[in-house]
C-alpha positions, 0 to 999 in steps of 0.5 A: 500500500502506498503513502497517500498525499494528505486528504482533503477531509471533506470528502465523502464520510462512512456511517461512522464519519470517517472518510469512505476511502481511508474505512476501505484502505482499513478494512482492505488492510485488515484482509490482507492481514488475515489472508496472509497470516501477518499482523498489520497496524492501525494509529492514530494521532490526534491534535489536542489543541487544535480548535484552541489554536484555530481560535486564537491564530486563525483557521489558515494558521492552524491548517498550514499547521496541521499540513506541517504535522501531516508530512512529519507523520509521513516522514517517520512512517515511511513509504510502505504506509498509508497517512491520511487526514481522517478527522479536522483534528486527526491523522491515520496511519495504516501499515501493512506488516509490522509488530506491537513493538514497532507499533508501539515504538512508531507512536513514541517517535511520532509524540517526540517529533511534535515535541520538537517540531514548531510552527513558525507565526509572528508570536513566535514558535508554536507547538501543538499537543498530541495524543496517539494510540494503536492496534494490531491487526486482524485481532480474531472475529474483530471487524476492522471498523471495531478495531477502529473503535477500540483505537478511538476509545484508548486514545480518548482514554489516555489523551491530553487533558486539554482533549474534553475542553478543546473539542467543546465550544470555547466561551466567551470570556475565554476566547477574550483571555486568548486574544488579550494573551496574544496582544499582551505578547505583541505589543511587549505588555509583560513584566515579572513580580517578585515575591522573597522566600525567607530562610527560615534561621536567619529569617532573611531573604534567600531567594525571590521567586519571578511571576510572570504579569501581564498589565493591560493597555491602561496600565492594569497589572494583572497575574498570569495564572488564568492564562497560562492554561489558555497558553498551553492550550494555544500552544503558546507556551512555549513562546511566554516561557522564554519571554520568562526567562529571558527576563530572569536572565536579564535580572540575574545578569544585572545584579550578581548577588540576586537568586530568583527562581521561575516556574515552567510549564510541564510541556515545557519540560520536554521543549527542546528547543526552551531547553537549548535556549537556556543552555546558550544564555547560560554558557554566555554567562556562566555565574548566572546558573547558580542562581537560578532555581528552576521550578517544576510541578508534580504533574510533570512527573506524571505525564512522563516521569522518564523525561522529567528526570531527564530535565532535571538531570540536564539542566542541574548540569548547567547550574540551576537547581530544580525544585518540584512545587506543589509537592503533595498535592499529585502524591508522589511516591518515594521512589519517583522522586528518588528518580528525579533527584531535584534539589529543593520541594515546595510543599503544595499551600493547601497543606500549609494554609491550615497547619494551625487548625488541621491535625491531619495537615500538620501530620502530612506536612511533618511526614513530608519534611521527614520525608525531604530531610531523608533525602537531603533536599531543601524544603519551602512551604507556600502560603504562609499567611499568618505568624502561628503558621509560621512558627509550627513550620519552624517548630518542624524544621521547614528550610524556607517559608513564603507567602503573604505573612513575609510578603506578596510579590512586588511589582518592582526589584526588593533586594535594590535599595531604591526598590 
């Protein structure tokens, strides 16, 4: 079976509303795997972020997008296998003798080539999601439009989160965050906050944390947090991640005694190209590495705990050290963390807003610096709000306290005289 030139996917659909010649390809394939006693193969990758990405650039962007992902797709399956665009957001991809390693392996290439592939818009390199899943054909009695189904089915099930919101109708206030996000990186609206970590021995300032802020063509600054799921979404993280460091970069080279930490996305975590970047600004200034922390959720870890600790391992080579946040909150276990071998924790704030009133909070966040001090990492506590809070993670022998007790975080650089 030849490779196929990517459908227009408005063509003629079977009852199930795939396209009539790629149901036909499949269910030929599927006889010629039965006949002659080999096993054939089924995948597909779908676009989670697609109707996000439409959304926010236009339909064209996305589609010269989707005709980029279409020819990498064709790239890595080869010639003997069939590619077709089989949905607005989907590909499929037949192929005529193979193995469930191969399968298996042909998905994990595919989802690293999206990784790293970009598409180039006037916001900067763009990245879209993808989910993928298989099946081996023929599978006993199995017609091929149920294997079809079953494909369809496991891809829901191990897709990206984004997969539900990105397939439903986008709101309103939603769609009005998305293009605020866009004109805010346009026009250069972006600027960082800072809030001190204090040392919990000496109560001084031993690090700030930079938050990103976007302010308004008014003036109005406002936090990032609503948007950066929108970004994800759009595929525009990868673009306010870089502007992020960039800044702390430029801080950090300003000032030789200043520590910031920044947070990234968990798809940023397996962006090889942010990763590059941070590598070339810091050979440019090597006195920066030390004195960036680098800051990465749980929910990194799960999405792909092999690539995580890769991150980790990397990026402490050139300098900065990671800290996993939000610990608690995902529940990681013993040995994933042993795995990633990240330097410092932050205890996720909803254990720590309560220690005062809440025996089990106090039991989980005395078990948890228990837990860091035996592998000799640093911890920080998150949200610390009050005096009575403060002292009982002292009492528990937490390294670093932030929050609002100590101070939110400003608008303007803390550790200058002149603020």
């Amino acid at each position: 079976m030849s490779s196929s030139a990517l459908n227009d996917p408005s063509r003629p659909l079977g009852a199930c509303g795939y396209p009539v010649s790629f149901l036909e390809a499949l269910a030929h394939l599927h006889r010629q795997a039965q006949h002659g006693g080999h096993r054939a193969g089924l995948a597909v990758l779908l676009v989670d972020n697609l109707t996000m990405m439409m959304s926010g650039y236009s339909v064209s962007a996305a589609e010269a997008m989707m005709q980029q992902i279409g020819e990498v797709i064709e790239q890595h399956a080869g010639a003997a296998c069939f590619v077709t665009r089989t949905q607005r957001d989907q590909f499929g991809i037949l192929i005529p003798k193979t193995t469930e390693e191969e399968m298996a392996a042909l998905c994990s290439t595919l989802q690293e080539a999206m990784r790293s592939h970009s598409y180039r818009s006037h916001f900067g390199d763009l990245h879209c999601i993808v989910s993928t899943a298989h099946s081996l054909l023929p599978d006993g009695e199995v017609t091929s439009e149920e294997i079809l189904g079953r494909t369809l089915v496991a891809l829901s099930e191990g897709g990206s989160p984004f997969t539900v919101e990105d397939r439903g109708v986008q709101s309103r206030e939603e769609m009005g965050l998305a293009n605020f996000l866009g004109q805010a990186i346009e026009a250069g609206r972006i600027r960082l906050a800072y809030q001190p970590v204090i040392d919990s021995k000496t109560g001084k300032v031993a690090y700030y944390e930079a938050l990103l802020r976007f302010f308004s063509e008014d003036g109005k600054i406002g936090s990032a947090g609503t948007l950066i799921p929108i970004a994800e979404r759009m595929g525009m993280i990868g673009v306010i991640d870089r502007l992020t460091l960039d800044k702390v970069i430029k801080e950090l080279r300003h000032d030789p005694e200043v520590i910031l930490a920044l947070n990234i996305s968990n798809l940023t975590t397996q962006d090889p190209a942010w990763f590059a970047h941070l590598k070339e600004e810091i050979e440019k200034t090597p006195a920066i590495g030390p004195r960036l922390i680098i800051e990465m959720t749980e929910t990194a870890i799960h999405r792909d705990l092999k690539h995580a600790a890769m991150f980790c391992a990397e990026a402490q080579a050139l300098g900065p050290m990671v800290a996993l946040d939000d610990f608690g909150a995902g529940y990681t276990s013993f040995r994933q963390l042993k795995v990633l071998s990240v330097d410092m924790v932050k205890i996720d704030g909803s254990f720590v807003k309560d220690l005062s009133d809440n025996a089990d909070s106090r039991f989980f966040v005395k078990t948890l610096l228990d837990f860091t001090r035996g592998f000799g990492l640093k911890s920080v506590a998150e949200f610390v709000e009050n005096g009575e809070v403060a002292k009982m993670l002292m009492e528990l022998g937490v390294d670093y306290m932030q929050g609002y007790y100590f101070g939110r975080p400003m608008n303007f650089r803390g550790w200058l005289k002149e603020g």
